[in-house]
Every structure is written in C-alpha cells, then in structure tokens.
KOLFI-368168 format. One line per 5 residues: number of its first residue (from 1); their letters; for each residue z, y, x of N, C-alpha, C, O, CB. Coordinates in Angstrom, 1 decimal, m for minus. Glycine has a CB too. Example, Ala and Ser with C-alpha at 12.3 -4.5 7.8 and 13.67 -1.06 7.14 Angstrom:
BEGIN
1	as	7.8/m5.7/13.2/7.8/m4.5/12.3/7.8/m3.3/13.2/8.5/m3.3/14.2/9.0/m4.5/11.3; 7.1/m2.2/12.8/7.1/m1.1/13.7/7.9/0.0/12.9/8.0/1.1/13.4/5.7/m0.6/14.1
This chain:
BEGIN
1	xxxxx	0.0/m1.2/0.8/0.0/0.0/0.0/0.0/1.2/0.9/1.0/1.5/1.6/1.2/0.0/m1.0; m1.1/2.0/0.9/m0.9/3.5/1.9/0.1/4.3/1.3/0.4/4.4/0.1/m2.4/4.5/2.1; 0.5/4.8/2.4/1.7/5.9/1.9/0.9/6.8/1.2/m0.3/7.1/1.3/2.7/6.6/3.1; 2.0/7.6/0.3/1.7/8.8/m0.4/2.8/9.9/m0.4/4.0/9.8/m0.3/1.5/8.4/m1.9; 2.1/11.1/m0.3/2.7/12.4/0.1/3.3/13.0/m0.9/2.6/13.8/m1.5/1.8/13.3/0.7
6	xxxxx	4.4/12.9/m1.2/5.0/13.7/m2.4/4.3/15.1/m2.7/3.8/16.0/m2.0/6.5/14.0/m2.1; 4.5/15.1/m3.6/3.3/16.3/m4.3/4.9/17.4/m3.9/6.1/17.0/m3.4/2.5/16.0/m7.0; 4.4/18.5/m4.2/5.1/19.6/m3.9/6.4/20.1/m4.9/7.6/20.3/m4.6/4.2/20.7/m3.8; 5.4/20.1/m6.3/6.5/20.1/m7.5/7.6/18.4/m7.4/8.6/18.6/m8.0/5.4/20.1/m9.2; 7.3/17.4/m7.0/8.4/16.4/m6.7/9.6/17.1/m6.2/10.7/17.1/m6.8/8.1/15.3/m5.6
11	xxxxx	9.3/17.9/m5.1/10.8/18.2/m3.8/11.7/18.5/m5.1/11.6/18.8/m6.3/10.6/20.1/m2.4; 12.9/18.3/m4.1/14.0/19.1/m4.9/14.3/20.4/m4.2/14.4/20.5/m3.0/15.3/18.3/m5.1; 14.5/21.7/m5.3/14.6/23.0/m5.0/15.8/23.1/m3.7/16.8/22.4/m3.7/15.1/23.9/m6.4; 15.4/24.0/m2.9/16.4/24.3/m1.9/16.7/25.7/m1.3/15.7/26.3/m1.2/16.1/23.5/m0.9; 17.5/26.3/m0.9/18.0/27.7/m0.5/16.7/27.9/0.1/16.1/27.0/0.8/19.4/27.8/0.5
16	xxxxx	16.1/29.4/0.0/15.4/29.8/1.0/15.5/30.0/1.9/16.6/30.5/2.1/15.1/30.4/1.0; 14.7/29.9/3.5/14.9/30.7/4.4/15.0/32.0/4.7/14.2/32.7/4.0/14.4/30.4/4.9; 15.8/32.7/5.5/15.7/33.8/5.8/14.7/34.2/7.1/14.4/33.3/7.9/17.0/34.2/5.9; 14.2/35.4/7.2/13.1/36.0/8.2/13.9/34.8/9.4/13.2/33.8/9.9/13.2/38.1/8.7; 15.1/35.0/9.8/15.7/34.6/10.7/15.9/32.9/10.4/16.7/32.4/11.2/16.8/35.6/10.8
21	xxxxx	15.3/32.2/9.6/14.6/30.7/10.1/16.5/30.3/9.5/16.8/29.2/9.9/13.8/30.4/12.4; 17.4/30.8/8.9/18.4/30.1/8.4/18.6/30.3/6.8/18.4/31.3/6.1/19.6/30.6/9.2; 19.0/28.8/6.5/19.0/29.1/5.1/20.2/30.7/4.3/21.2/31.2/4.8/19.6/27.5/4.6; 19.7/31.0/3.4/20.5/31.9/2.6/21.6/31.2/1.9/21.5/30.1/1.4/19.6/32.6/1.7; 22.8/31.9/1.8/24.0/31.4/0.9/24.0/31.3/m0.4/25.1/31.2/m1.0/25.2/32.0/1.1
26	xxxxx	22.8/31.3/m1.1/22.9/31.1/m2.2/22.4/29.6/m2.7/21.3/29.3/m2.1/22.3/32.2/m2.8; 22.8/28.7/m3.6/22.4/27.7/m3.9/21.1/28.1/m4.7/20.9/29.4/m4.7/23.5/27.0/m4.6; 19.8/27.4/m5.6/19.1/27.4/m6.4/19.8/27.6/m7.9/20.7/26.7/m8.1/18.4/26.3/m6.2; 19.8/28.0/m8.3/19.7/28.2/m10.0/19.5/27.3/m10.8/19.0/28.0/m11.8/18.9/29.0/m10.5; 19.4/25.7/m11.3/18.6/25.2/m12.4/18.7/25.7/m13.4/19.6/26.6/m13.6/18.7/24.1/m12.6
31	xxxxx	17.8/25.2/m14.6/18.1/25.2/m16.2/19.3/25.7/m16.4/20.2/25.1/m15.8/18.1/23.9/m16.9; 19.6/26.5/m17.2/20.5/27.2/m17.6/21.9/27.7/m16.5/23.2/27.8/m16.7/20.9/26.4/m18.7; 21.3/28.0/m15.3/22.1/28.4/m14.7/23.1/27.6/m13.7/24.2/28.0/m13.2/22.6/29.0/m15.4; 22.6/26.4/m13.4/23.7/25.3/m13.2/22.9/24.7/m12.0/21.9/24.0/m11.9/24.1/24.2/m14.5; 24.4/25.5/m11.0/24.1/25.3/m9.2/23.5/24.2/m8.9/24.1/23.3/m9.4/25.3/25.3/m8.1
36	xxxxx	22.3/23.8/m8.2/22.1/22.5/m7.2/22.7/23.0/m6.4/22.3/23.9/m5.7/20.8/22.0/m6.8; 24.2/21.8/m6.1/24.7/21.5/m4.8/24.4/20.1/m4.2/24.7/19.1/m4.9/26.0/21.8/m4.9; 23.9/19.7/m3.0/24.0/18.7/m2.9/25.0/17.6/m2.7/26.1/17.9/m2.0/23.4/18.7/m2.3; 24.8/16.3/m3.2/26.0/15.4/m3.3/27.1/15.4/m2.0/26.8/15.6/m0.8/25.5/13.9/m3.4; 28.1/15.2/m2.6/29.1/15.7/m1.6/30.7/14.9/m2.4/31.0/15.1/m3.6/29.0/17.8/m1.5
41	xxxxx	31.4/14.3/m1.7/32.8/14.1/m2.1/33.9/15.2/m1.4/33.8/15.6/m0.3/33.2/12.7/m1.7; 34.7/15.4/m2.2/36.0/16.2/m1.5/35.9/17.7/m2.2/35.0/18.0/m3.1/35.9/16.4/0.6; 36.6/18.3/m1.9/36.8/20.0/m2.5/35.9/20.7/m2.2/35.5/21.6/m3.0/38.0/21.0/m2.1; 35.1/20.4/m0.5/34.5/21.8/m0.4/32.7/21.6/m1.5/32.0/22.5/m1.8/34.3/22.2/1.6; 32.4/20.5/m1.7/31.2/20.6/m2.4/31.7/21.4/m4.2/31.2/22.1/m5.0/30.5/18.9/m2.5
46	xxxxx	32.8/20.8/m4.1/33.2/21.1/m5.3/33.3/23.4/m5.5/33.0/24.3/m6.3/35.0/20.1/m5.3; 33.7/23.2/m4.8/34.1/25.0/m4.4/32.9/25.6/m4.2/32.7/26.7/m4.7/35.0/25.3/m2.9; 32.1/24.8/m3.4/30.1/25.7/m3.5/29.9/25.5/m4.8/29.3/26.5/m5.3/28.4/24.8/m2.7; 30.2/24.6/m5.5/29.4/24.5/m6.9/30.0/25.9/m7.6/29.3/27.0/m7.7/29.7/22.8/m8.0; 31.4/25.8/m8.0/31.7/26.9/m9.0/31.6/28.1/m8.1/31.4/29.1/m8.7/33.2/26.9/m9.9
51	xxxxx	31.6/28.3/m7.2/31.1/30.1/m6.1/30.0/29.9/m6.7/29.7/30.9/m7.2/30.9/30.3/m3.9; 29.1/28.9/m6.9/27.5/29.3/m7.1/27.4/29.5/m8.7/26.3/29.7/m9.2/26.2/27.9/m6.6; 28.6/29.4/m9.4/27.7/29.7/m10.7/28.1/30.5/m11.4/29.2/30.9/m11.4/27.6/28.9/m11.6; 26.8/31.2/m12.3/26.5/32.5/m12.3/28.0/33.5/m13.8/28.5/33.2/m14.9/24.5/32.5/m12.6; 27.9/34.4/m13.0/29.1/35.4/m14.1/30.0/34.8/m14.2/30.2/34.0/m13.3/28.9/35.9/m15.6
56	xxxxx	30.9/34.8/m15.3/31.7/34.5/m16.2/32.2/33.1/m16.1/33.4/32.8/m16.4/31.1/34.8/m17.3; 31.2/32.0/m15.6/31.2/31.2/m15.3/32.1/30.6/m14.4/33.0/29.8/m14.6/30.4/31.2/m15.2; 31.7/31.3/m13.2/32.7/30.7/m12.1/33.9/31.3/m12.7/34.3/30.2/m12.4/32.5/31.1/m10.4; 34.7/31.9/m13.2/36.0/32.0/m13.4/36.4/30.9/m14.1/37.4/30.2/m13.8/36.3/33.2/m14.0; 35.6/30.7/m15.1/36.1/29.3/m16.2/36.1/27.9/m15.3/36.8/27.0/m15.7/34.8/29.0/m17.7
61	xxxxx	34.9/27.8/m13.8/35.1/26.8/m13.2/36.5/27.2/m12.4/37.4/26.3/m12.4/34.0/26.5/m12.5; 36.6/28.1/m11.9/37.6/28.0/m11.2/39.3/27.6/m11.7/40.3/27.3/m11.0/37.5/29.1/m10.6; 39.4/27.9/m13.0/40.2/27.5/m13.9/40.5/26.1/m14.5/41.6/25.6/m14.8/40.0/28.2/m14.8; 39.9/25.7/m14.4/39.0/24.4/m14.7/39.6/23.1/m13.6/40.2/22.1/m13.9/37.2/24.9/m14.2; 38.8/23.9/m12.1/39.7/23.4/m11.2/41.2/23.3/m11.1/41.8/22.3/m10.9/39.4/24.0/m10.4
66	xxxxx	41.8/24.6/m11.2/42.8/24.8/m11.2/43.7/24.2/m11.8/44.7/23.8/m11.1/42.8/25.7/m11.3; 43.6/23.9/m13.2/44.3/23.1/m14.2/44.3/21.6/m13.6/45.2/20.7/m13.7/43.5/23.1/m15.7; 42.9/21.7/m12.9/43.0/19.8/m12.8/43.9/19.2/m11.4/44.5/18.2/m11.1/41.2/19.0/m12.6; 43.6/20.9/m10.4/44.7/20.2/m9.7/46.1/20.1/m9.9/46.8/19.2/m9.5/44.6/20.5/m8.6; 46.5/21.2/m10.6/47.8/21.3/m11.2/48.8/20.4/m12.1/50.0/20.6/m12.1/47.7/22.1/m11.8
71	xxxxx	47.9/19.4/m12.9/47.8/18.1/m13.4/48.1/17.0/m13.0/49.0/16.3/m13.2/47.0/17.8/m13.6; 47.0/17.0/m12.2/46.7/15.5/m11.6/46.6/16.2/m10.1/45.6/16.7/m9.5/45.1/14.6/m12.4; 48.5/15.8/m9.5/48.5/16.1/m8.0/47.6/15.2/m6.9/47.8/14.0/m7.1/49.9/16.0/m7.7; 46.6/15.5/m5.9/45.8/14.6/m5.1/44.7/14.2/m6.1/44.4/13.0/m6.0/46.7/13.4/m4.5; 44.0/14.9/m6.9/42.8/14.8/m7.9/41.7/14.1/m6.9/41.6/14.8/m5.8/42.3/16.5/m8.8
76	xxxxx	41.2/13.3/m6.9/39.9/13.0/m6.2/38.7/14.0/m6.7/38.6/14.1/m7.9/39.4/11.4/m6.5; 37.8/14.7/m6.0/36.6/15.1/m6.5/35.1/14.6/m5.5/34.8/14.0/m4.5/36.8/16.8/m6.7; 34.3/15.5/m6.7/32.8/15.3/m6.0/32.2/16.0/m6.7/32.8/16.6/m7.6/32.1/14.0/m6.0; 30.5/16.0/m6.3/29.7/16.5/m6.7/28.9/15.7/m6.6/28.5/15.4/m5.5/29.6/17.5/m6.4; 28.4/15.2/m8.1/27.1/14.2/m8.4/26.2/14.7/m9.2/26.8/15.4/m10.1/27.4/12.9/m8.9
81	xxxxx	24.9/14.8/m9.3/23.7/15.0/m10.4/24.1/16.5/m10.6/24.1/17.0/m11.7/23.8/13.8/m12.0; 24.5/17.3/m9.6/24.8/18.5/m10.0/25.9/19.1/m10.7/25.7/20.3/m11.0/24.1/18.7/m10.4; 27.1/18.6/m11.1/28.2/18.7/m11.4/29.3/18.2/m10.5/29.3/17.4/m9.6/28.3/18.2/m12.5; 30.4/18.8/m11.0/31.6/18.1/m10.1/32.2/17.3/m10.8/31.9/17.5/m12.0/32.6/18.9/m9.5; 33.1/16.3/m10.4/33.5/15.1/m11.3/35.4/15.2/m10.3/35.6/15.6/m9.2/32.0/13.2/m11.0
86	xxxxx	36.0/14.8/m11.1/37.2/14.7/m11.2/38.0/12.9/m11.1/37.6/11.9/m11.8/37.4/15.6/m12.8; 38.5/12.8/m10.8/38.6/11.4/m10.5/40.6/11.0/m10.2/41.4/11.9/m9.8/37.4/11.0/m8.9; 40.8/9.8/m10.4/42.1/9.1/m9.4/41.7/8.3/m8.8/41.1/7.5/m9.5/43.1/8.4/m9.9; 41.7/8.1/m7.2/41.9/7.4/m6.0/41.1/5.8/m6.6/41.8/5.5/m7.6/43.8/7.4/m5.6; 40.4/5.1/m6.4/40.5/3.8/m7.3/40.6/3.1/m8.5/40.5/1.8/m8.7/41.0/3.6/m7.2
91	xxxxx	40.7/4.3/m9.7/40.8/4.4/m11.1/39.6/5.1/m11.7/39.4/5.1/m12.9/42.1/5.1/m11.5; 38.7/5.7/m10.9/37.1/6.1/m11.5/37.2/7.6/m11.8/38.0/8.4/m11.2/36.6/5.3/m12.9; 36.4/7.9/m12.7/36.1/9.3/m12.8/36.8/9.8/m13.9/36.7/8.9/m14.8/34.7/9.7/m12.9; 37.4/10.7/m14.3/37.8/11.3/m15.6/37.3/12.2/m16.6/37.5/12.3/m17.8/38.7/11.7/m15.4; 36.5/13.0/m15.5/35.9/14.3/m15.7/35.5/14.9/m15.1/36.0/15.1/m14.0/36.3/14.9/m16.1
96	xxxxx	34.3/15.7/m15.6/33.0/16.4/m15.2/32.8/17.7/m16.1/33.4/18.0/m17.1/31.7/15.4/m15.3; 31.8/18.4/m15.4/31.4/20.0/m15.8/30.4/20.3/m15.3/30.2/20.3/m14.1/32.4/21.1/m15.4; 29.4/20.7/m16.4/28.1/21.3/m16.3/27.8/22.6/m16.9/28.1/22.8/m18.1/27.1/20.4/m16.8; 27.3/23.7/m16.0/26.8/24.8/m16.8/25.4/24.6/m17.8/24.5/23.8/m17.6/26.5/25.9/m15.9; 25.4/25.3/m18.6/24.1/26.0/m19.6/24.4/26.9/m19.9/25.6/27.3/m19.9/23.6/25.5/m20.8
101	xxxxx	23.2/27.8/m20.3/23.0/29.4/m20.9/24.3/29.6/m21.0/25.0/29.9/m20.0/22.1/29.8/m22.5; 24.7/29.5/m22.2/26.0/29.8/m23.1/27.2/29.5/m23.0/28.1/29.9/m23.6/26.0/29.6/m24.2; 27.1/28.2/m22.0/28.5/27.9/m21.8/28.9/27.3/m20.6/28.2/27.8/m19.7/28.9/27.1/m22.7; 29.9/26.3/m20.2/30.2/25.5/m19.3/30.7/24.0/m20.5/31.4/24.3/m21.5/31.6/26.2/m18.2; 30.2/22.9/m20.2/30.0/21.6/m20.6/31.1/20.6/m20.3/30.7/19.5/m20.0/28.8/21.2/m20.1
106	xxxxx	32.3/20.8/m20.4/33.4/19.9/m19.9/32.8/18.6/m21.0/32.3/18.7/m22.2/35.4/20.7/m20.3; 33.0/16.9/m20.0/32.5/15.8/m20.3/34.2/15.1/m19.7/34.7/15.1/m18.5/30.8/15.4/m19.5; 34.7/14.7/m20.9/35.6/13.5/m20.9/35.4/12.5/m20.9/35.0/12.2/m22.1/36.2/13.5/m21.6; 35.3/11.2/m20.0/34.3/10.4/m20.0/35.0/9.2/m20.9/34.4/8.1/m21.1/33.7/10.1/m18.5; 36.4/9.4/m21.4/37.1/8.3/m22.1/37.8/9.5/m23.3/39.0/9.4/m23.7/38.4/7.2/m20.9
111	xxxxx	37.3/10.4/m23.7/37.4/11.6/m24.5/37.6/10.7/m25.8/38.4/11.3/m26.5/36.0/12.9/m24.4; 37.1/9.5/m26.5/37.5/9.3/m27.7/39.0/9.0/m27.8/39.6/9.0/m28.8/36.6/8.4/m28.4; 39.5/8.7/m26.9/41.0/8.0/m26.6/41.9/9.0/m26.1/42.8/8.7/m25.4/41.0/6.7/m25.5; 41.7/10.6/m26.5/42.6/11.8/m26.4/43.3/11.8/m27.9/43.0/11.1/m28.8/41.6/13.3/m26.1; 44.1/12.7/m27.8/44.6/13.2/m29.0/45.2/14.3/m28.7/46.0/14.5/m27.8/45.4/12.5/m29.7
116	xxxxx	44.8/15.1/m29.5/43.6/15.2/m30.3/41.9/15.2/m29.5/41.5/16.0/m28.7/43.8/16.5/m31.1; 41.1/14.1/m30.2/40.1/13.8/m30.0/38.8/15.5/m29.6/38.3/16.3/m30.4/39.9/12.7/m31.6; 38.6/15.6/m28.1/38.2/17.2/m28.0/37.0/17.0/m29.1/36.7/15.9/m29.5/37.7/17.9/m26.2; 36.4/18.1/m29.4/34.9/18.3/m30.7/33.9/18.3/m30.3/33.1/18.7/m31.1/34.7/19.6/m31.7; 33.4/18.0/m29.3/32.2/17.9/m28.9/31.4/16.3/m28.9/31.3/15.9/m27.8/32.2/18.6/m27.7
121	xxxxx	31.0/15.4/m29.9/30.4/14.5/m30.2/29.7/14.0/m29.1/29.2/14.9/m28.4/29.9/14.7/m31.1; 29.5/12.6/m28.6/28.2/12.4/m28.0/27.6/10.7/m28.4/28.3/9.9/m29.0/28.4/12.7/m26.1; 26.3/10.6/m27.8/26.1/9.2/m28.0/26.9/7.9/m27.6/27.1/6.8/m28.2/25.1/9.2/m27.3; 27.2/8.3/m26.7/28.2/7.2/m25.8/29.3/7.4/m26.7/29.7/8.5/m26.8/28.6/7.5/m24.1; 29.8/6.3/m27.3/30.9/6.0/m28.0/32.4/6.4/m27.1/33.2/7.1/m27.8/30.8/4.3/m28.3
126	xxxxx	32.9/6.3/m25.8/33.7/6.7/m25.6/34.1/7.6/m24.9/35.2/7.6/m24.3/34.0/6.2/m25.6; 32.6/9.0/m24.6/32.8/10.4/m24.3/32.8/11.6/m24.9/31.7/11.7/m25.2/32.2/10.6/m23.7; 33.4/12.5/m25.2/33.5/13.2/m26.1/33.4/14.8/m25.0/34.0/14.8/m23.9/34.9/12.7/m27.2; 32.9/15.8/m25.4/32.4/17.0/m24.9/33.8/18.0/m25.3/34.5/17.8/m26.3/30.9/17.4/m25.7; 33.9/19.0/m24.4/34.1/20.5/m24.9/33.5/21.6/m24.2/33.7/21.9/m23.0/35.5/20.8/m25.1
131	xxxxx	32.5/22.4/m25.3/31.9/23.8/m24.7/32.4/24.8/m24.5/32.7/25.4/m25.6/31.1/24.2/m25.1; 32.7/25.4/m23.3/33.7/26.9/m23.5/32.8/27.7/m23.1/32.0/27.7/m22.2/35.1/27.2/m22.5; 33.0/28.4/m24.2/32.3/30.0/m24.2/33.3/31.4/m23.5/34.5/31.7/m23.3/32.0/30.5/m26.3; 32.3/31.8/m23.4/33.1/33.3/m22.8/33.8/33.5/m23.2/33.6/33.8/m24.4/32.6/34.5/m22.8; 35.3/33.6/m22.6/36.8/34.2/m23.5/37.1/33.3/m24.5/37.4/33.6/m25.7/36.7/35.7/m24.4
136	xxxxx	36.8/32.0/m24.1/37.2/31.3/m25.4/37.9/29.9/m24.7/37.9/29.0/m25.5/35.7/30.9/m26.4; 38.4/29.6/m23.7/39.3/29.0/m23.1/40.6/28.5/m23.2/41.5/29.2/m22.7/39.3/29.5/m22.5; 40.9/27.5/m23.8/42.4/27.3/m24.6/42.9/26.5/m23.8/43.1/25.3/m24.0/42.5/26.8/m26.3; 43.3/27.3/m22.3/44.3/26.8/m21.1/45.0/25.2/m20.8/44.9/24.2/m20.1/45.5/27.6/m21.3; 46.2/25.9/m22.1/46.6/24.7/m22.5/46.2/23.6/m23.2/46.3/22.6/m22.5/47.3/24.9/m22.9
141	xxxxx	45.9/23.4/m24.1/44.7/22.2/m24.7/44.3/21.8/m23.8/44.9/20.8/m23.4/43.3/22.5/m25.6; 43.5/22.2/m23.1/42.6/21.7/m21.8/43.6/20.8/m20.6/43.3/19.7/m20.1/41.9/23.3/m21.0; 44.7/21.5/m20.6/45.8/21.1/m19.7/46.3/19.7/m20.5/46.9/19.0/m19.6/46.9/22.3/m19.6; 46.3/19.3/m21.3/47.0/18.5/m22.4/45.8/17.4/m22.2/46.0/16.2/m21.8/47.2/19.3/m24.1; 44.6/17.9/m22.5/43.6/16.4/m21.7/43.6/15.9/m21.0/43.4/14.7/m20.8/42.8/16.2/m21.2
146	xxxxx	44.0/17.0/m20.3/43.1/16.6/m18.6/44.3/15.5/m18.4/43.9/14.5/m17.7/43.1/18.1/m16.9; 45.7/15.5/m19.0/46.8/14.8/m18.5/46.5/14.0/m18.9/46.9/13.2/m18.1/47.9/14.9/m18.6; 45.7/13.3/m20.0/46.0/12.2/m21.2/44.7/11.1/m20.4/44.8/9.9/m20.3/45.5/12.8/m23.2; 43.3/12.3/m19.8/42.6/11.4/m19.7/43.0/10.7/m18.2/42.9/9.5/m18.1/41.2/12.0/m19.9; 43.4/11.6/m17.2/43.5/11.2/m15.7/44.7/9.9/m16.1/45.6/9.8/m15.3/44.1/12.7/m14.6
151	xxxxx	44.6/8.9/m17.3/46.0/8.1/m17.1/44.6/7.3/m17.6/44.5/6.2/m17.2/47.9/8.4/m17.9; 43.5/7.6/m18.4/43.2/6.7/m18.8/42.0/5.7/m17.4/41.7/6.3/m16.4/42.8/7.3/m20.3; 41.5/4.4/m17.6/40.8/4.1/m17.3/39.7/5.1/m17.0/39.4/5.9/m17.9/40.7/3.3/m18.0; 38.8/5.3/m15.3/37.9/6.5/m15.4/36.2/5.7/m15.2/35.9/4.5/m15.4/38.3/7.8/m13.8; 35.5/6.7/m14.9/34.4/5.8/m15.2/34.0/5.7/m13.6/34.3/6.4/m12.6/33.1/6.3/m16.3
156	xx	33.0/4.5/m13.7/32.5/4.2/m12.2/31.7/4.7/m11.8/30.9/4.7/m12.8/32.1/3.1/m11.8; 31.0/5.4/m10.6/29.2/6.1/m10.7/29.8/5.9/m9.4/29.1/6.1/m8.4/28.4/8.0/m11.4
C-alpha cells in the first residue's frame, strides 16, 4: 500500500508561529470556544486548558477546579479529547468540562446515582450533564456532587 500524505485540512490546529520561529501562548479556539490543549495528565495541562478559555469562562473553570480540589483532596486530573477530566487514583474518572458558545458543560459520568439527580439528560443511561451560564453557578450544589460522585465508581478512558 503506498503511503499517503495527509491532506492539510486532516492536521490538527496548532498555535502559530511567531516571526521569531516560536510558538505563540495562545492555544487554538475550537467550536464554541473550547481550548485545544494537547493530552496531558497532572494540573499543569489542566491549568492551560481553563487560562485558554475564553471570558467569563475561565473564571467558572477555575472554580470548578477549585471546588474539586477542595473536595476531593489529591484529585487526579487530565486533559483528554480536549477537556479536563477529574478522577481518584485507581477508581477512574468522575468528571469532565467542556466549553460551548453559552456555556461550560460539566459531565458527571455516574451523574444518574447523585441526589439530587444534576438536569442535564444524556444518552448514556448513567451520565447526566450540568450547563453553567454566566452568573449562574450554584457553588455549593456543585460542591455536594462533586462529593457524591468522587465516591462513586469513575469511568475508564
């Protein structure tokens, strides 16, 4: 089989160069605003992602963060498929966060087995969503998951 040259639109988007032949500190932008960082385990991929996202945003990630480490002391993280993911040591993932337009996308990945069950529906029978909008952040609630889910079973990726 002769090799084949990836077409151009394949690549994945990457920081520009500057005149000076070094990349620039800004990540790419995808669809609705939501940093390509590349895969990475530990805090600091985690910390490029929400520095890279845009307005209003990074504050709600950084809160976000904040709660989870405050929670769940020694939180495992990462950054996969462009989100960061939240984890225990050996026990899997708990939770993830994606931007769009209007919001930030918190993904409970054992979210039907909260209580109260967060409102954001999904296909998968036992993940359940919450979207926070601008100034619409209910601290505590959020804090009250994050505890319920980091005990539950997390998922594997």
């Amino acid at each position: 089989m002769a090799d084949r040259k990836t077409p151009k639109t394949d690549r994945p988007k990457t920081a520009r160069k500057t005149d000076a032949g070094q990349d620039d500190a800004k990540p790419v932008l995808l669809s609705g605003g939501n940093p390509q960082i590349a895969k990475g385990y530990g805090d600091e991929p985690v910390q490029a992602y929400i520095a890279a996202m845009p307005g209003w945003k990074s504050e709600i990630g950084r809160r976000i963060d904040a709660v989870v480490e405050r929670v769940v002391p020694g939180v495992s993280k990462a950054v996969k498929w462009n989100s960061p993911l939240y984890g225990v040591e050996g026990e899997g993932w708990f939770l993830s966060f994606h931007c769009f337009t209007r919001y930030v996308k918190v993904t409970f990945f054992r979210g039907a087995s909260l209580d109260p069950v967060p409102p954001g529906a999904s296909k998968h029978k036992d993940v359940r969503y919450l979207d926070i909008y601008e100034d619409q952040f209910d601290e505590a609630r959020f804090a009250d998951w994050v505890g319920q889910a980091s005990r539950l079973p997390g998922e594997r990726m």
